[in-house]
Structure formats: structure tokens, C-alpha cells
TIDREN-515880 format. One record per residue (C-alpha): x, y, z. Coordinates in Angstrom, 1 decimal. Layout:
! TIDREN-515880
c1,c2,c3
X,Y,Z
...
***
This chain:
! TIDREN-515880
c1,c2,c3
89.7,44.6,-51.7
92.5,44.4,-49.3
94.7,47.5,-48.0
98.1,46.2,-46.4
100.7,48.5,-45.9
104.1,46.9,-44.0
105.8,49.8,-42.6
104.6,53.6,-42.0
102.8,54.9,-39.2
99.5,53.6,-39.0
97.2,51.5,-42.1
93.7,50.6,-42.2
93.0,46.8,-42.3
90.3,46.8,-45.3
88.2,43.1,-46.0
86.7,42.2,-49.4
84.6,45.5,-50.4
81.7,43.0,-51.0
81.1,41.2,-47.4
78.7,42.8,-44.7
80.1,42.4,-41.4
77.8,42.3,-38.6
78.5,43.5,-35.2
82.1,43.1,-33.4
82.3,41.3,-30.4
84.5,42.9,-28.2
87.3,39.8,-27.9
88.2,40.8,-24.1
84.6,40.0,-23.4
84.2,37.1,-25.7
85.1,34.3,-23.4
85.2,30.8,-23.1
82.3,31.1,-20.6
80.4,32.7,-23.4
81.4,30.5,-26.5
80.1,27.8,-24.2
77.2,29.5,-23.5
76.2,30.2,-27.6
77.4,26.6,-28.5
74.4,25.4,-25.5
72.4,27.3,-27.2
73.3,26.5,-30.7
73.3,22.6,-29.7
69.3,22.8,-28.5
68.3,25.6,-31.0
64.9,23.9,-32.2
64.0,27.3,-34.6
66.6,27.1,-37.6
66.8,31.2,-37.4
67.8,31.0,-33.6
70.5,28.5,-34.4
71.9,30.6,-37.5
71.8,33.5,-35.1
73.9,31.2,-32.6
76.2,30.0,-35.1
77.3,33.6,-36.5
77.8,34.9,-33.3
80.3,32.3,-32.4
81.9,32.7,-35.9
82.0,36.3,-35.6
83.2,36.5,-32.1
86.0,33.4,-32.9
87.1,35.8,-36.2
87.7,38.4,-34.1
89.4,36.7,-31.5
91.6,35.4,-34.3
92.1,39.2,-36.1
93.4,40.2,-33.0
95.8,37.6,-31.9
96.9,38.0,-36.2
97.3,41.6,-35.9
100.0,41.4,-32.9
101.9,38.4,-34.5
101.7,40.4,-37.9
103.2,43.4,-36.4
106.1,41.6,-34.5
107.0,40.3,-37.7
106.6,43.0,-40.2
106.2,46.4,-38.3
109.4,47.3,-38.0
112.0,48.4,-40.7
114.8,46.4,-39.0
114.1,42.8,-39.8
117.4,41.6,-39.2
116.2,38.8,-36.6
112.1,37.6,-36.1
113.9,34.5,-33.6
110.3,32.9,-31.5
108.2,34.3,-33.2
105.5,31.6,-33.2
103.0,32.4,-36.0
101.2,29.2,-36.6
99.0,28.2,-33.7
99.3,25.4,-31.8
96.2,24.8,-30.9
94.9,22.3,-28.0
97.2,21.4,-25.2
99.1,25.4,-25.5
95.6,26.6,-24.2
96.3,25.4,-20.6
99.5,28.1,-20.7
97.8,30.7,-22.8
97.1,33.9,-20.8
95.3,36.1,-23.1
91.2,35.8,-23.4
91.5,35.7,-27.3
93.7,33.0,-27.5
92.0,31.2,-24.7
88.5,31.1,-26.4
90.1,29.7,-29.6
92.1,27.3,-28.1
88.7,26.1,-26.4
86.5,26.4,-29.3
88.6,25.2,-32.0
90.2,22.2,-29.9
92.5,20.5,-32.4
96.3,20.5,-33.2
98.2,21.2,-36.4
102.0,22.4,-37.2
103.3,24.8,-39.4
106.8,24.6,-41.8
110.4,25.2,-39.7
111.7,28.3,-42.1
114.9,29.3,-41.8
114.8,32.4,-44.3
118.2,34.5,-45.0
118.2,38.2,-45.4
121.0,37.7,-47.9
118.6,36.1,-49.9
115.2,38.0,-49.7
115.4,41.7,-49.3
113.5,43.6,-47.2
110.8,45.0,-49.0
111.0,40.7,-50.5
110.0,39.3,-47.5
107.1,41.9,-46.5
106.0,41.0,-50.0
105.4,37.6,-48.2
103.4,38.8,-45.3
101.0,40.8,-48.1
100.5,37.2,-50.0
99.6,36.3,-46.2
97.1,38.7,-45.9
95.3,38.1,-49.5
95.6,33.8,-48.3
93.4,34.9,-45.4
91.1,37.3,-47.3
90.0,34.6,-49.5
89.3,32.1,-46.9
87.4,34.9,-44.8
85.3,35.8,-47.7
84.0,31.9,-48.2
83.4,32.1,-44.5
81.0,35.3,-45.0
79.4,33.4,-47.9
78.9,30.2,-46.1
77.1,32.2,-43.0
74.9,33.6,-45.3
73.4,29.9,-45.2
71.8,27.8,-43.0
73.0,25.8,-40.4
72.0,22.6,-42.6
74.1,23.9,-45.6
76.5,25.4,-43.1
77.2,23.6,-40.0
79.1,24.8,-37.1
81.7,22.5,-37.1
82.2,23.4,-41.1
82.8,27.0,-39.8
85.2,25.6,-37.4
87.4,24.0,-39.7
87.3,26.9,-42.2
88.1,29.0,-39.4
91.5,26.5,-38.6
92.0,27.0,-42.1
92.0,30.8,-41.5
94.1,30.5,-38.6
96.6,28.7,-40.8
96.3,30.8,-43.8
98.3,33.7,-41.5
101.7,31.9,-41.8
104.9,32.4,-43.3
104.6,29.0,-44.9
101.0,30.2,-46.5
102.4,33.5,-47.8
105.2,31.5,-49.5
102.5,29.2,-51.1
100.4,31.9,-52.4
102.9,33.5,-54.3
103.9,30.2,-55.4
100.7,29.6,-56.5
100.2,32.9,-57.9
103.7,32.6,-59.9
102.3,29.6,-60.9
99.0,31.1,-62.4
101.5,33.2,-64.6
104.0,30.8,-66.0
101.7,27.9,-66.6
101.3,26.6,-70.1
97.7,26.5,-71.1
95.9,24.3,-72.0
92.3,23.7,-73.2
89.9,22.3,-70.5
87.9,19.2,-71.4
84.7,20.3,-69.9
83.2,23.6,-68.2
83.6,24.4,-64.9
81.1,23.6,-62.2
79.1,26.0,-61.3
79.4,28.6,-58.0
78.5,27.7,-54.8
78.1,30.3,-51.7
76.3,33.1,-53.8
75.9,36.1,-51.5
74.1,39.5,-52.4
74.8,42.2,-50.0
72.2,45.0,-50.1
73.7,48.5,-50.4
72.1,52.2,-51.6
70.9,51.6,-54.9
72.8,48.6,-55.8
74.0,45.3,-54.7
77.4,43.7,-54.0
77.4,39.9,-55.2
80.2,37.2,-54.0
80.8,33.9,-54.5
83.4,30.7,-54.0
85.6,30.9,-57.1
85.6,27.7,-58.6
88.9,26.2,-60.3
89.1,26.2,-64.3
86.7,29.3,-64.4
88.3,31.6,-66.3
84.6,34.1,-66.2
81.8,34.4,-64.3
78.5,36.0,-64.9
75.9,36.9,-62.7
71.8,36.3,-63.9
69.1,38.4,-62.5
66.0,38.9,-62.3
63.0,40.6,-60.1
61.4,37.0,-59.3
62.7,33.9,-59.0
63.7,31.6,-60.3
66.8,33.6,-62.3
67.5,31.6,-65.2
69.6,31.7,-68.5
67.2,34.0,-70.3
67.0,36.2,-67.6
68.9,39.6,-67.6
72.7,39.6,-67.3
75.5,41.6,-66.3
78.4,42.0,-67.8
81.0,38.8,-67.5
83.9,39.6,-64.8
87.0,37.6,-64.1
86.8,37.5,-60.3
84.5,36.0,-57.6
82.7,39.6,-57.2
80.7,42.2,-59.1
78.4,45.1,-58.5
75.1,45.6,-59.9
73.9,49.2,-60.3
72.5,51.5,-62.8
73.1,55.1,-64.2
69.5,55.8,-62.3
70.0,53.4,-59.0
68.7,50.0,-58.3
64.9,50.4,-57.7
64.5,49.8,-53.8
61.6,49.4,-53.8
62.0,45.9,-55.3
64.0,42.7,-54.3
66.5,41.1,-57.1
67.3,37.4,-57.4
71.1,36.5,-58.7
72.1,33.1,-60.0
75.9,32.8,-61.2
77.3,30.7,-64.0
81.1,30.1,-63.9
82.5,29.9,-67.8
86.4,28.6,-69.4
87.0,27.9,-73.5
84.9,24.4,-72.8
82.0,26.4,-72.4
79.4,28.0,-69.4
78.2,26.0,-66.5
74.7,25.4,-64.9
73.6,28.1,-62.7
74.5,28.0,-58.8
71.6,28.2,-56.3
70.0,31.8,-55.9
70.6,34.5,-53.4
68.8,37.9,-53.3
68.9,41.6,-52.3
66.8,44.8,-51.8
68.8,47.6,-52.4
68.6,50.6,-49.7
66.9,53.9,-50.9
69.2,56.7,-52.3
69.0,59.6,-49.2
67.7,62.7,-50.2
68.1,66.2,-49.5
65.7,66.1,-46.9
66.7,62.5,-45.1
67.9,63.3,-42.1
72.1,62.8,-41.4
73.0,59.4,-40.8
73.2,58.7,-37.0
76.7,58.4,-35.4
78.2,54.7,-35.6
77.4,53.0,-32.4
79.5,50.4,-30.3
83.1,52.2,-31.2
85.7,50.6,-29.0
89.4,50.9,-29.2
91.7,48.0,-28.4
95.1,48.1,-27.4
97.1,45.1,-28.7
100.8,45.6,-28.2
101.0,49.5,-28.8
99.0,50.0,-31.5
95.2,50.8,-31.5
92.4,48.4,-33.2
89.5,50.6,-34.2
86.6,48.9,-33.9
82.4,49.8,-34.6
78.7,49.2,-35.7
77.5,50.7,-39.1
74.7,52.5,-39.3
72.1,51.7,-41.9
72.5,53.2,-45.0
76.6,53.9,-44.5
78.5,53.8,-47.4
82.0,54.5,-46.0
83.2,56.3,-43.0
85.9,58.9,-42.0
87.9,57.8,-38.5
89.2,60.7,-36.8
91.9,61.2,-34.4
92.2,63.6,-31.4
94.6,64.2,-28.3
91.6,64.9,-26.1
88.1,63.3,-25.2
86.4,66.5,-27.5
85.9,64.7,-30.4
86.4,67.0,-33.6
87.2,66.8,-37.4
90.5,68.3,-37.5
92.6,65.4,-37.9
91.2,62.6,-40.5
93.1,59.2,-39.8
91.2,56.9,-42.4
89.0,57.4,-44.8
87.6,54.0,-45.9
84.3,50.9,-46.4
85.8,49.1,-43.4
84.9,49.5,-39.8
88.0,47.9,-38.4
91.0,49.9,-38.2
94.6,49.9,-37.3
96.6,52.7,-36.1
100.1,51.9,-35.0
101.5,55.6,-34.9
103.9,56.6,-31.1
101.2,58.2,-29.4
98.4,55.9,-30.1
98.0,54.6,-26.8
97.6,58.5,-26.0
94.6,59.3,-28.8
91.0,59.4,-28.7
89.1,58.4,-31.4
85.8,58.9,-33.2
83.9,58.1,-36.2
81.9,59.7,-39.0
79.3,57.6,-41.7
78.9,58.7,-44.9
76.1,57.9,-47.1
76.1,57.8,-50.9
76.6,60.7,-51.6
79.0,61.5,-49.1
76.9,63.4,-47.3
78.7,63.3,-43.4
76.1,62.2,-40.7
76.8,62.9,-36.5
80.4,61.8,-35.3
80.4,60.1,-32.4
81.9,60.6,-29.2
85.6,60.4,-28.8
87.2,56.8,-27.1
90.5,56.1,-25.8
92.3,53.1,-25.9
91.7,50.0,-23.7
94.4,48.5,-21.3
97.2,47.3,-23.0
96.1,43.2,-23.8
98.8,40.7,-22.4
100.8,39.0,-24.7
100.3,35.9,-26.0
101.6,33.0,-24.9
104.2,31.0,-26.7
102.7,27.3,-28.0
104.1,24.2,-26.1
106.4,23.3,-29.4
106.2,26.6,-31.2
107.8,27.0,-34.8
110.4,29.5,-34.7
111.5,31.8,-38.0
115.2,32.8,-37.8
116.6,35.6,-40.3
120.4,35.5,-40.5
***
């Protein structure tokens, strides 16, 4: 599921519904002293748990890095209704020797992590041509490039370090950086007007089956995701209560994307743990089943469960002049309510989002003027404590152009 909206006062940025995103790292304090630090630790990691553990924070603390250093480029490009010029704007990366002249502490610890070089497409692209509202189009296709890529990223740290190495992350993570381009936007909706126009034609053999099965626990049900696989035209996910899932085991219902839900009329008993095997299917036929993943669903609240405890860690970014909500969920959370204030009392009487996510983007005037605080919501959206309101951090330098950056001209 992803929320974009190009113009407006403030939108929330919301990921694929089905990922669980662990703790943000704060990207002014993830530094290049500290990716240094986890990769020492993740090189002599003898206990394969420790160097998971390692290898997600990096990931984690390099994807935020990279959300934040999007965000501003994104909003130099697209934020404001008169797009009559976008000269130096530098959206591709350069990545390497532009880290000796990059001042910002995001863009430093990628630069140092992800030490490589790659080039984007000169565009030269002509208002006469696109129209407005055209070319935002673009930066949405943008947007849905990078969710896709983020989501197989999620998957694959769902894995071990032996399935999943570090430097795999790494170069997914390049391929993230990339995938936030003008020249990637323009190839997904070539792509996608691709998809639409093609002439069909039978397949010669079924598609191989899923890889990167994740199951994300949630209250009373479970979220399932998975690397779409080309030629699958349907997927559908086996379960069972012990392993191994195989064909003759329950099924749900076939979907045509690389997600689905499984839940009941009466809940998912939490009390027991549910193995999921997915098959990927075109007119050739079904393949074999990918490798398992499983899930415990989280108990329904009751009446009498205590509220859900405030969420914990909520810092507020300032990146350019608008505000990058950040926070930890607490267990059991189903959605949350972000509100807005224009004192540190925090109080309910201006809702700013109401959404899954719990990374937020408010680009209103007086932003850098607000306080802000969140609310969790369980199931049945029963509110829990809101936390305390948080005003903005300083203002985060800008970041520094590339050495040979790729400029996007709109005449």
C-alpha cells in the first residue's frame, strides 16, 4: 500500500501494509563511526542470531538514511505547484568520491557504506510536453519503483545472513537508491504501459515458485509477502498448523499480487503458530511450493486488557521545512492517530494522520513551529496513552551536490 500525494499541505509516507518495520534509527545519530562499528561487529559475529541482528541494523539505519535524503530531493522536485524549472537538481546519487564534499551525516554514512559509483539518465523534459499533474504522475511511478524494491529488502531480512548476506543488502539497497530517479519513474510507467498493451501469449511452462516468503504476525491474523516472480499471473498461499505446508494442506483464496491476509470471521487462534508455503500459478499451470515461513497471531484485546502504552522513541526531523515523524510501535498496534499541536501540552484536538505507518511527513508553513504526538490503536480501535508532545529537530543541512551530478531542466 503506498500513500503519495504531490502537492497539498502535508501527506503521510505509507510502506507496503504487509512489512513490520523495526525500530528507526535516528539518521543524525547514525554515523559513519557507527556503521563501522555494526559492520566490526557483523564481520566477527560467530552466533548467526548476533550477526542477523547486526546486519538489520545497518539495513535499517542505511534505509533511513536513504528515506531522508529521498524525502528532500522528492520535495525539491515535486512540492511545489510551480514546476516551471527543477535546474541542479541532482536526484541520482553519485556515490563514492562525492562523499569527501558531502556535508550532511545521512549522505555521509551511505556514501561510506555503500562505496560504489553509478550514473543516472541526462533528461531534458519540456513542460510543453508533459503537464503538470503528467510529470508528478512520474514521481508517483518513482515512489511505487522504490516500494517494491523496499519490500524484497524486508523479505530478504527476514532471512539469515547465509541466505541474505550483507553485501546482497547492499546492492539491493543501491538499487533502492536508484529506483528514486526520474529515469526509474519513466521506466515503470513504461513498464506498466507495457503490462497493458502487450499481446498475450500462452506461457510454455509454470512459473517458478516464490522466494522471500514473509509472515508478519498481527491481532488475530497474519500478513504474508513475497518476491513476485515473472509469468505469475496468481499466487496462493498453503497453510497449515505444522510443518511441513504442502499441496493438500489448507488454502487461501488465490490473489493476483505478491500479498494477502489470512484471517477468519472468529480471529486466527493465537494461541497457535501457522506455517505458509506459496505456489506462484499462469495458464501453464501451478508451481512447486517456495520454502516456508511462519507466524503466531497476537491475541484479540479485550475489554478488560489494559490501553495500549504510548509509542515510544517519537522524534521529529526537520529536513528542509518540513517535519519527518518518526516512532516505535507498541505491541499489539494496529494503526495510529498522529496529532498536531502549537504547544508542548500534547492533546487530541487536531488529528494530522490517521494511518498503519509510523513514518510521517508533514510539510504544512508552520511545521517547524508544531509539536507533535502519537496515539496506538489496537484492533478494535480502542485508543491507548498518547505520548508526550515533540518539536522539531534543527533544520538538517542540505545536501551536497555530487562531483558530476545529473541535472533535470524543464523549459
Amino acid at each position: 500500500m503506498l500513500v503519495v500525494s504531490a502537492t497539498g499541505c502535508h501527506h503521510p509516507i505509507v510502506y507496503n501494509k504487509n512489512l513490520k518495520q523495526p525500530p528507526t534509527i535516528d539518521p543524525s545519530v547514525y554515523t559513519v563511526e557507527e556503521y563501522n562499528t555494526n559492520k566490526t561487529s557483523y564481520d566477527d559475529a560467530t552466533d548467526p542470531n548476533v550477526a542477523k541482528l547486526k546486519r538489520n541494523d545497518i539495513v535499517w539505519g542505511l534505509m533511513t538514511d536513504i528515506e531522508i535524503v529521498y524525502n528532500s530531493q522528492y520535495k525539491r522536485l515535486f512540492g511545489g505547484k510551480n514546476l516551471t524549472s527543477v535546474a541542479g537538481d541532482t536526484i541520482t546519487l553519485g556515490l563514492g568520491a562525492a562523499g569527501s564534499i558531502a556535508t550532511n551525516v545521512a549522505t555521509k554514512t551511505i556514501f561510506s557504506a555503500l562505496n560504489t559509483g553509478f550514473s543516472g539518465l541526462n533528461l531534458s523534459i519540456s513542460k510543453n510536453y508533459y503537464a503538470e499533474q503528467s510529470f508528478q504522475v512520474i514521481g508517483i511511478a518513482m515512489q511505487t519503483r522504490r516500494d517494491k524494491i523496499r519490500a524484497g529488502i524486508a523479505a530478504g531480512l527476514a532471512q539469515d545472513v547465509a541466505t541474505y548476506p550483507l553485501n546482497q543488502a547492499k546492492r539491493d539497497l543501491i538499487t533502492y537508491i536508484q529506483a528514486g530517479t526520474l529515469a526509474a519513474g519513466l521506466q515503470e510507467l513504461q513498464e506498466e504501459a507495457g503490462v497493458q498493451t502487450a499481446v498475450v501469449k500462452t506461457p510454455a511452462a509454470p512459473p517458478s515458485a516464490p522466494s522471500s516468503p514473509f509472515a508478519n504476525a498481527g491481532i488475530a491474523q497474519n500478513a504474508l509477502t513475497w518476491t513476485a516472480v515473472t509469468g505469475a499471473t496468481t499466487y496462493t498461499a498453503y497453510w497449515a498448523n505444522t510443518s511441513p505446508v504442502t499441496k493438500a494442506s489448507s488454502k487461501l483464496d488465490p490473489v493476483t499480487v505478491n500479498d494477502v491476509v489470512h484471517s477468519s470471521s472468529t480471529g486466527l487462534d493465537s494461541t497457535k503458530i501457522f506455517y505458509y508455503a506459496i505456489t506462484a500459478s499462469n495458464t501453464a499451470g501451478e508451481s512447486a511450493l517456495s520454502v516456508e515461513t511462519h507466524a503466531q497471531p497476537v491475541p484479540v484485546p479485550t475489554a478488560a486488557s489494559p490501553a495500549l502504552p504510548a509509542p515510544t522513541n517519537l522524534m521529529v526531523q526537520m529536513v528542509g521545512s518540513a517535519a519527518v515523524i518518526t516512532f516505535d510501535a507498541p505491541a499489539g498496534a494496529a494503526k495510529f492517530d498522529v496529532y498536531k499541536d502549537s504547544t508542548s501540552t500534547a492533546s487530541k484536538s487536531n488529528k494530522l494522520f490517521t494511518g498503519k505507518s509510523n513514518l510521517y511527513l508533514d510539510t504544512s508553513p508552520d511545521a517547524s513551529k508544531s509539536f507533535y504526538s502519537v496515539v496506538a490503536l489496537d484492533m478494535t480501535e480502542a485508543a491507548g496513552t498518547q505520548s508526550a508532545a515533540v518539536a522539531p529537530k534543527a533544520v538538517t543541512p542540505a545536501v551536497a551536490a555530487p562531483l558530476t551530478p545529473q541535472a533535470f531542466q524543464l523549459h
